[in-house]
N, CA, C and O atoms as a DFTB+ gen file, in Angstrom:
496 C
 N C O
     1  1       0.852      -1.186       0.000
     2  2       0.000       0.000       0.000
     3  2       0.893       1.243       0.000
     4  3       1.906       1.147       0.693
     5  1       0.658       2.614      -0.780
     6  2       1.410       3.547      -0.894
     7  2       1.098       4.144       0.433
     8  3       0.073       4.064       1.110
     9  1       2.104       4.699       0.623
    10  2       2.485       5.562       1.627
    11  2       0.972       7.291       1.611
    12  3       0.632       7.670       0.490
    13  1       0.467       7.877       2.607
    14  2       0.205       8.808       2.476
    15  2       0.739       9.864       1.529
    16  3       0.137      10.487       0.654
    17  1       1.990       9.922       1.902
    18  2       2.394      11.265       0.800
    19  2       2.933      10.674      -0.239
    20  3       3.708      11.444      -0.806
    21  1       2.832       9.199      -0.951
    22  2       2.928       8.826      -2.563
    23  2       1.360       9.367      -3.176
    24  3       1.049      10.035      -4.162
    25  1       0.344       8.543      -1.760
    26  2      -0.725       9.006      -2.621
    27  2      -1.397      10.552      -3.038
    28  3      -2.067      10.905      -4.008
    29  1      -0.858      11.329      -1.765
    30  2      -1.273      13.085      -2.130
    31  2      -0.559      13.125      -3.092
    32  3      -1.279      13.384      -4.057
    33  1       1.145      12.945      -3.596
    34  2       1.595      13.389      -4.749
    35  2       1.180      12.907      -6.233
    36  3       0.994      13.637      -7.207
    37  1       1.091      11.657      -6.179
    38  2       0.133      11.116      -7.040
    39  2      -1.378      11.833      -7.590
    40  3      -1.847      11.821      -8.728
    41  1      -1.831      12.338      -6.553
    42  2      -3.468      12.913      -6.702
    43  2      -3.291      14.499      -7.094
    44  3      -3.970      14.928      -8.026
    45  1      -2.336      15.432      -6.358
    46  2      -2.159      16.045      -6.750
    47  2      -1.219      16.664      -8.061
    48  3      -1.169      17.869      -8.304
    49  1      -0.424      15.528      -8.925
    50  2      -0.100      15.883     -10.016
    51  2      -1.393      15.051     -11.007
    52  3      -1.602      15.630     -12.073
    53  1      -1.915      14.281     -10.857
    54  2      -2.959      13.770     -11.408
    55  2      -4.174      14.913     -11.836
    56  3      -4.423      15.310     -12.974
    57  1      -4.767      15.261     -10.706
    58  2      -5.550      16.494     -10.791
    59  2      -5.026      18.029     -11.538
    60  3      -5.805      18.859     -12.009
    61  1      -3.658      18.142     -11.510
    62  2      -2.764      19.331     -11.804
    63  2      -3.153      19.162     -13.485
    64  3      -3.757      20.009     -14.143
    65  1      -2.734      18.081     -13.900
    66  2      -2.435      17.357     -15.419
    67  2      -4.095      17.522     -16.086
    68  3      -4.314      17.821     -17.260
    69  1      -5.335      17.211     -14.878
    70  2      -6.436      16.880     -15.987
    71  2      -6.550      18.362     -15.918
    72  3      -6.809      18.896     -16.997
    73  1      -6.426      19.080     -14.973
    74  2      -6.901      20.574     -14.884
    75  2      -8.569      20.582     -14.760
    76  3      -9.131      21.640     -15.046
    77  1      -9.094      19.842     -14.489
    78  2     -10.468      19.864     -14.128
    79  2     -10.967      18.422     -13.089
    80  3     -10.440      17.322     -12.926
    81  1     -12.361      19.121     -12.460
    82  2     -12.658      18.245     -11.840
    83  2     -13.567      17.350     -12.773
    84  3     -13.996      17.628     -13.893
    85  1     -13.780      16.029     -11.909
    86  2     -14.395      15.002     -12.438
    87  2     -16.150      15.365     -11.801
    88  3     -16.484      15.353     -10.617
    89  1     -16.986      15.646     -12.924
    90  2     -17.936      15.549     -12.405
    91  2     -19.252      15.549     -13.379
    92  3     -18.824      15.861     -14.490
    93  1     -20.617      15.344     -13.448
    94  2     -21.707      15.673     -13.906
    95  2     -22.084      16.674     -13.521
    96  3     -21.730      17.230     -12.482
    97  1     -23.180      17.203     -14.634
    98  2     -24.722      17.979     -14.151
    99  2     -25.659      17.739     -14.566
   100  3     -26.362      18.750     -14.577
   101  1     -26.355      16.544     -15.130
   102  2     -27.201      16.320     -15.452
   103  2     -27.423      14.719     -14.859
   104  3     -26.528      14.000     -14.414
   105  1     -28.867      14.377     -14.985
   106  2     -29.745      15.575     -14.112
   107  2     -29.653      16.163     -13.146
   108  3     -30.664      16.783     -12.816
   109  1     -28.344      16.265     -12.176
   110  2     -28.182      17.004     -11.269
   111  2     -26.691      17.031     -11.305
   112  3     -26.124      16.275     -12.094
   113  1     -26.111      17.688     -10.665
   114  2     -24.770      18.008     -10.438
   115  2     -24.103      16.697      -9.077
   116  3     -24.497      16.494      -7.928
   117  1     -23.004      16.055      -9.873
   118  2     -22.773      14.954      -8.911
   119  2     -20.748      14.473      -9.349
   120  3     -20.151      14.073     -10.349
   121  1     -20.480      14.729      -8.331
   122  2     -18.872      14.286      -8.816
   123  2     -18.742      12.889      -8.522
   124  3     -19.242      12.192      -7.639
   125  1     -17.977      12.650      -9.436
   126  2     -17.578      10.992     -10.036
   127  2     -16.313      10.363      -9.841
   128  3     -15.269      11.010      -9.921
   129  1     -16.337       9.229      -9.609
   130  2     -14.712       8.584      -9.787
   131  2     -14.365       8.431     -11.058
   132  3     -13.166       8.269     -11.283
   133  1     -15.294       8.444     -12.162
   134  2     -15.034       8.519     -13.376
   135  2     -15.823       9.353     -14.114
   136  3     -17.021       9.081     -14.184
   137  1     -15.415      10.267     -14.651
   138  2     -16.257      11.417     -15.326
   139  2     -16.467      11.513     -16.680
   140  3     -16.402      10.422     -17.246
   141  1     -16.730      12.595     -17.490
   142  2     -16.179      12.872     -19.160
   143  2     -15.245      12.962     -19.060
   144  3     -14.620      13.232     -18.034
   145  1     -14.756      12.707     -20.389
   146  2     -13.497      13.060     -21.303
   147  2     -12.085      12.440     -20.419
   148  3     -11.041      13.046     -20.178
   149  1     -12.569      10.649     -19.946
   150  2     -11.701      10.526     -18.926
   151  2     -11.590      11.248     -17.503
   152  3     -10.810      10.667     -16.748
   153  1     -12.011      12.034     -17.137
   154  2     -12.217      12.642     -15.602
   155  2     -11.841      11.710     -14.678
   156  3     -12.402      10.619     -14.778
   157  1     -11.071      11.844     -13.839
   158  2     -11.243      11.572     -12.406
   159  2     -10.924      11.808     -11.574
   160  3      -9.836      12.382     -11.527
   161  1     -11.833      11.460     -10.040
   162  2     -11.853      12.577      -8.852
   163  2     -10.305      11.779      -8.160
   164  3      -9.824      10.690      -8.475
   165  1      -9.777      12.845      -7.080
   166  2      -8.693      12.493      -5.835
   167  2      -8.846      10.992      -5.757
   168  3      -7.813      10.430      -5.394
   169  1     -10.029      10.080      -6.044
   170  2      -9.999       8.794      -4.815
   171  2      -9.596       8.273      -6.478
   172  3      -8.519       7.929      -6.965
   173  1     -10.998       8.393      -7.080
   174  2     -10.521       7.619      -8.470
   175  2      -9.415       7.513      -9.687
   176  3      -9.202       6.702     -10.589
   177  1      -8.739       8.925      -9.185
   178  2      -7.469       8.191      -9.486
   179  2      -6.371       7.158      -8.959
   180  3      -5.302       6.847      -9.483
   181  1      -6.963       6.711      -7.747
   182  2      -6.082       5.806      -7.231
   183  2      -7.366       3.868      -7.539
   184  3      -7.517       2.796      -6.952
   185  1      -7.856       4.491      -8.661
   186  2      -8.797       3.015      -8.869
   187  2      -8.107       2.874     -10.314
   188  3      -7.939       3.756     -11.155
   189  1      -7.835       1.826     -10.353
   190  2      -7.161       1.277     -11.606
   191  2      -8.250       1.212     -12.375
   192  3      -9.377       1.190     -11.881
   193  1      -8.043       1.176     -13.577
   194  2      -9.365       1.054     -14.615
   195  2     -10.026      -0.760     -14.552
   196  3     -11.207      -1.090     -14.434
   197  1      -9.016      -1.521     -14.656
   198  2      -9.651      -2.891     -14.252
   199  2     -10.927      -2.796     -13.127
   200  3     -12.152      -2.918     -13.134
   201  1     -10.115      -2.573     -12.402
   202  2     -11.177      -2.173     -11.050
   203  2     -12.400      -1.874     -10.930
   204  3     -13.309      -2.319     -10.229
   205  1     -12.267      -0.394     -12.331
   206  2     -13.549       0.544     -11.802
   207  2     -14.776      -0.115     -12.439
   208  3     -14.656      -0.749     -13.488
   209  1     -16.073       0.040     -11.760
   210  2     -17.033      -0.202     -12.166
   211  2     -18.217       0.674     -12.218
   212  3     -18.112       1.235     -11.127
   213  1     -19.131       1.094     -12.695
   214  2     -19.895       1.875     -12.468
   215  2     -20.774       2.020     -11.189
   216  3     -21.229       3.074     -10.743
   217  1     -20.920       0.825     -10.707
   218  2     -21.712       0.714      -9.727
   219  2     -21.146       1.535      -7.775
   220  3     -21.822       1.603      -6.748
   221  1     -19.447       2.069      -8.094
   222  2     -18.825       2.326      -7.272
   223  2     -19.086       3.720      -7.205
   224  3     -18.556       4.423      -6.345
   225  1     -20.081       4.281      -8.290
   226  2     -20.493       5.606      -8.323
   227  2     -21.436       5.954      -7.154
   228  3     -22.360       5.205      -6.837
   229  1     -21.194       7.027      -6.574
   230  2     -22.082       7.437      -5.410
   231  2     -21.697       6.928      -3.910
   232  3     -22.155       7.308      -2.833
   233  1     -20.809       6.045      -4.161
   234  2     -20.336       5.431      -2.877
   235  2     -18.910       6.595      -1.953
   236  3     -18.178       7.480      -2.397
   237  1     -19.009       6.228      -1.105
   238  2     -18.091       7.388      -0.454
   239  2     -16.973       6.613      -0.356
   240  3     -17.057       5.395      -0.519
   241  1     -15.829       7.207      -0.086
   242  2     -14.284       6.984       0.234
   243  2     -14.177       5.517       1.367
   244  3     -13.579       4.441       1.337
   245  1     -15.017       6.129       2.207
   246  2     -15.388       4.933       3.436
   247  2     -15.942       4.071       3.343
   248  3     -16.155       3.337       4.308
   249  1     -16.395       3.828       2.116
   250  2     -16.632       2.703       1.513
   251  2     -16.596       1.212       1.420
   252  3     -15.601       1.100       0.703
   253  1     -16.985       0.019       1.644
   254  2     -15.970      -0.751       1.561
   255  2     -15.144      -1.483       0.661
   256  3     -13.980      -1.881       0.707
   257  1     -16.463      -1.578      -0.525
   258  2     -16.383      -1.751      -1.420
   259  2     -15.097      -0.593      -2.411
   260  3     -14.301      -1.189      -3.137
   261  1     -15.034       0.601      -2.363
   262  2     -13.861       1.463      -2.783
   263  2     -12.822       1.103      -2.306
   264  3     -11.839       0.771      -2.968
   265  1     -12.917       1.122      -0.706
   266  2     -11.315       0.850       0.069
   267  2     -11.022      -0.700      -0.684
   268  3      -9.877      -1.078      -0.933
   269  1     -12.142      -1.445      -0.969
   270  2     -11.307      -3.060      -1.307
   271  2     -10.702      -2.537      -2.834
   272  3      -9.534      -2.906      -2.957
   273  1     -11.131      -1.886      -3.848
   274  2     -10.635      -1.989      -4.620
   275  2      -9.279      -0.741      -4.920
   276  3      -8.661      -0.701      -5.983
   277  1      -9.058       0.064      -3.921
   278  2      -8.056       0.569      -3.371
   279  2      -6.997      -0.123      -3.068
   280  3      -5.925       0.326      -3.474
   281  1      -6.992      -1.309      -2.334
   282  2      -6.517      -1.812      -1.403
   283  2      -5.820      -0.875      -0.042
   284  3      -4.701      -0.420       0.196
   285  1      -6.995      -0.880       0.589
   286  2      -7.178       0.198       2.201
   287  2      -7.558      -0.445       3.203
   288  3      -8.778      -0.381       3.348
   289  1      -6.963      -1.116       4.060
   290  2      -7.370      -1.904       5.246
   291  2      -8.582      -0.910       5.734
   292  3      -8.169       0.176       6.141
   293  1     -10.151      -1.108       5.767
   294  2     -10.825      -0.396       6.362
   295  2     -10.770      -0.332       8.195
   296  3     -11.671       0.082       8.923
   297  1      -9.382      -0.896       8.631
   298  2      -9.254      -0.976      10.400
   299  2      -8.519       0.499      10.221
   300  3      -8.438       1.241      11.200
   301  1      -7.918       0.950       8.761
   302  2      -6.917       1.636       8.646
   303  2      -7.285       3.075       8.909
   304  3      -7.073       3.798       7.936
   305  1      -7.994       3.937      10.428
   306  2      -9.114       4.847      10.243
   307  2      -8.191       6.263       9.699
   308  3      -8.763       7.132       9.041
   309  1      -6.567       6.387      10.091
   310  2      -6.264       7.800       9.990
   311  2      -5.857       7.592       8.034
   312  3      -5.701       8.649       7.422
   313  1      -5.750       6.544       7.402
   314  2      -5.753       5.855       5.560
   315  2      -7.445       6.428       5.491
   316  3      -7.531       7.163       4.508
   317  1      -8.511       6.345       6.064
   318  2      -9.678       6.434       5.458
   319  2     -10.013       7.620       5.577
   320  3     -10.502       8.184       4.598
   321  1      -9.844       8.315       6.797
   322  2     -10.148       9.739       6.931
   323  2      -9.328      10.404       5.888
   324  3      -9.738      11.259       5.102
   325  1      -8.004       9.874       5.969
   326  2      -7.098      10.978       4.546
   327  2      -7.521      10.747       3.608
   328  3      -7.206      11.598       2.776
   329  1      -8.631       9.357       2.910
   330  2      -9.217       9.267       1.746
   331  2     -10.131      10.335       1.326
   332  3     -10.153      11.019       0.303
   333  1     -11.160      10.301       2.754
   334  2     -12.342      11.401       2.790
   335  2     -12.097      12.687       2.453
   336  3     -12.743      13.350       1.641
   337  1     -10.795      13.171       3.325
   338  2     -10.389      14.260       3.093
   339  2     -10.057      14.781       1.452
   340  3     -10.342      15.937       1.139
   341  1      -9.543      13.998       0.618
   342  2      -9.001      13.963      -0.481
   343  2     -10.408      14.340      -1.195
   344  3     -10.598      15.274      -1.973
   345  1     -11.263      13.467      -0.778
   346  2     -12.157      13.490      -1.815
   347  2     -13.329      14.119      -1.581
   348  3     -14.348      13.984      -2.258
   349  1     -13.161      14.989      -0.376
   350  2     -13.933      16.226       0.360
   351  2     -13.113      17.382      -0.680
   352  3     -13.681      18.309      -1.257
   353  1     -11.694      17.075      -0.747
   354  2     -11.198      18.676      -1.461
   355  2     -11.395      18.574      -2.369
   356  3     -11.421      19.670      -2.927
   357  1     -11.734      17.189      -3.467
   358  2     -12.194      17.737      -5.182
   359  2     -13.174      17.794      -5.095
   360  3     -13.493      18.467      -6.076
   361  1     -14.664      17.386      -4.200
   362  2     -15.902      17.750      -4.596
   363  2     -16.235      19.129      -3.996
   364  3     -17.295      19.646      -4.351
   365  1     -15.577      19.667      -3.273
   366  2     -15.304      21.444      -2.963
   367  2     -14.883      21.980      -4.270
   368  3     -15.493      22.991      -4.618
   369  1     -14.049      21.568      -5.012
   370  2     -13.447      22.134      -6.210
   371  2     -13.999      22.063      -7.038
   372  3     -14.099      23.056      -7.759
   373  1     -14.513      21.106      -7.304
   374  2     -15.924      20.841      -8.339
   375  2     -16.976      22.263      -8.370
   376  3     -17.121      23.106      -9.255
   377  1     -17.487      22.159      -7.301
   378  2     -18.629      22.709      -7.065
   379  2     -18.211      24.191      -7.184
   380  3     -19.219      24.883      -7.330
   381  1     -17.027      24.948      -7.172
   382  2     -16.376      26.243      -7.112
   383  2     -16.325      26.467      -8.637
   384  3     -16.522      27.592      -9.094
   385  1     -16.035      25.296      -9.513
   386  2     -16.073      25.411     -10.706
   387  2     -17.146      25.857     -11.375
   388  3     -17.228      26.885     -12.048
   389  1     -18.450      24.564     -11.042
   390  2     -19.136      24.628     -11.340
   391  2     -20.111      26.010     -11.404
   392  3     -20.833      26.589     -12.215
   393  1     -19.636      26.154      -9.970
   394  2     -20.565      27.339      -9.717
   395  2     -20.050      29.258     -10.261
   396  3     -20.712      30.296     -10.257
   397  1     -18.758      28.996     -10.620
   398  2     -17.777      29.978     -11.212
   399  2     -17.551      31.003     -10.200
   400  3     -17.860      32.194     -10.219
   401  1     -16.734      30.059      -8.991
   402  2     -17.165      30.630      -7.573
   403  2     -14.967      31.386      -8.018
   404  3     -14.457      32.507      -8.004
   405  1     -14.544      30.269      -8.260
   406  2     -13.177      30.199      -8.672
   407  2     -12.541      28.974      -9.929
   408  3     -13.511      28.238     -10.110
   409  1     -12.026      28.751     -10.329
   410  2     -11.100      27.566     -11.444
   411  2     -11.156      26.343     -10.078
   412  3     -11.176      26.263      -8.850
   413  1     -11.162      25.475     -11.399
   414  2     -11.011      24.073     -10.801
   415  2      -9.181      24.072      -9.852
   416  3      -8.872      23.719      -8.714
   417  1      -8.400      24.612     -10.945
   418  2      -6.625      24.430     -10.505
   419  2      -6.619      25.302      -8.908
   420  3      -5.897      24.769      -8.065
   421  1      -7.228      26.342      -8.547
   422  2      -7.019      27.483      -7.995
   423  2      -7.774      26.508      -6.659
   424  3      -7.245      26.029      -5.656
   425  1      -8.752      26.477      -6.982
   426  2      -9.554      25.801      -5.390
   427  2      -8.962      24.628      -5.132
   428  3      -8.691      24.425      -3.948
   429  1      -8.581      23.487      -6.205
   430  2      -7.938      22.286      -5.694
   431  2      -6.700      22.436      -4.607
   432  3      -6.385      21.903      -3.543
   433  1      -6.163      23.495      -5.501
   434  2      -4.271      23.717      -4.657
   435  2      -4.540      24.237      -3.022
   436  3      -3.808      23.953      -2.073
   437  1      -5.687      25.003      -2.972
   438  2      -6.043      25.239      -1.758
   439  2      -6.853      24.229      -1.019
   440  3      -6.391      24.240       0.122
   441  1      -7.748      23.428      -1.076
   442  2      -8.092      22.628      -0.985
   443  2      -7.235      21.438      -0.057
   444  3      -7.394      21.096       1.115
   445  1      -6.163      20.920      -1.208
   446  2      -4.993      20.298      -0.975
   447  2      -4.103      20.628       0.049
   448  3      -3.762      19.714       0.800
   449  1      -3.647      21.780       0.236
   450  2      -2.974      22.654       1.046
   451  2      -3.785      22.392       2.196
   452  3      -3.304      21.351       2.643
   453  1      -4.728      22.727       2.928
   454  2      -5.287      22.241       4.013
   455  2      -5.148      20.744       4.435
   456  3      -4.769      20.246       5.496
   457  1      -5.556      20.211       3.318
   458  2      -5.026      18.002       3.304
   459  2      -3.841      18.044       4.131
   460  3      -3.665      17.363       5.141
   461  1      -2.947      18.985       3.580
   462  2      -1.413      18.589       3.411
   463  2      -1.450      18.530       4.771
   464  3      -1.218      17.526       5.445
   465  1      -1.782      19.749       5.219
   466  2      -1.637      20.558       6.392
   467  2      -1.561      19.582       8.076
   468  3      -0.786      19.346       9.003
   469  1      -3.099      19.261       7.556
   470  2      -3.854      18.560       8.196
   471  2      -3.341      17.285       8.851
   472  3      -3.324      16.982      10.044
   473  1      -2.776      16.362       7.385
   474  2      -1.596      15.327       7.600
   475  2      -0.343      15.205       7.754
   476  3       0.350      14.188       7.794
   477  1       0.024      16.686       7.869
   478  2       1.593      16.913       8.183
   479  2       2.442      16.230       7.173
   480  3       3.463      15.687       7.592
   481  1       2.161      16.175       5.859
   482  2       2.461      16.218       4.269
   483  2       3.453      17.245       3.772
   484  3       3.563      18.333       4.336
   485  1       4.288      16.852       2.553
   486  2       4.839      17.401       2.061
   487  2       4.279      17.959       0.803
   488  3       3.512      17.205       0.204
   489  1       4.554      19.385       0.166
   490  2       3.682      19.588      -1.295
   491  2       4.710      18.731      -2.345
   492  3       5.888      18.414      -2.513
   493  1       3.188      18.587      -2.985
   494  2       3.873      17.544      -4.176
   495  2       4.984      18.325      -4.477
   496  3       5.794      17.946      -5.323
């Protein structure tokens, strides 16, 4: 299992690279582990495409079904909370987008920056 700060650096050059969040709006506005045009959120980039299935849509980080295909010991609570967290800061970023509150790049980095913070992390 990667280390905490493989997986923030991982997520955060991942997210840097798509420059957008992963998400819908129709019929309602809903962020995804897999989105358009290839999209994907903080968690779902750490889901291999074998893995992903549609049905993992709507499910949260805490999941168990996500953490198994993660591979995340769900005993693992300060691994699951840093999942949540991750995937608390792209559906904040999403929704800033969406809403043209700020850019997807601009709210993520801040976003992230609190993660980092939080977990006593290094920036990517």
């Amino acid at each position: 299992m990667e280390s905490k700060q493989e997986i923030f650096t991982r997520v955060y050059q991942g997210l840097m690279e798509q420059g957008t969040g992963s998400y819908l709006v129709e019929p309602y506005f809903s962020c995804r582990y897999r989105g358009p045009n290839g999209t994907k959120c903080a968690v779902g980039l750490l889901i291999k495409d074998e893995d992903y299935s549609p049905n993992l849509e709507q499910l949260n980080a805490h999941n168990p079904a996500i953490l198994e295909v993660i591979k995340v010991d769900s005993k693992d609570t300060d691994m699951v909370n840093f999942l949540l967290d991750l995937q608390q800061a792209h559906d904040a970023a999403c929704r800033a987008q969406y809403n043209h509150t700020d850019s997807f790049t601009d709210a993520i980095i801040n976003k992230l920056f609190v993660v980092m913070c939080k977990h006593k992390l290094n920036w990517a």
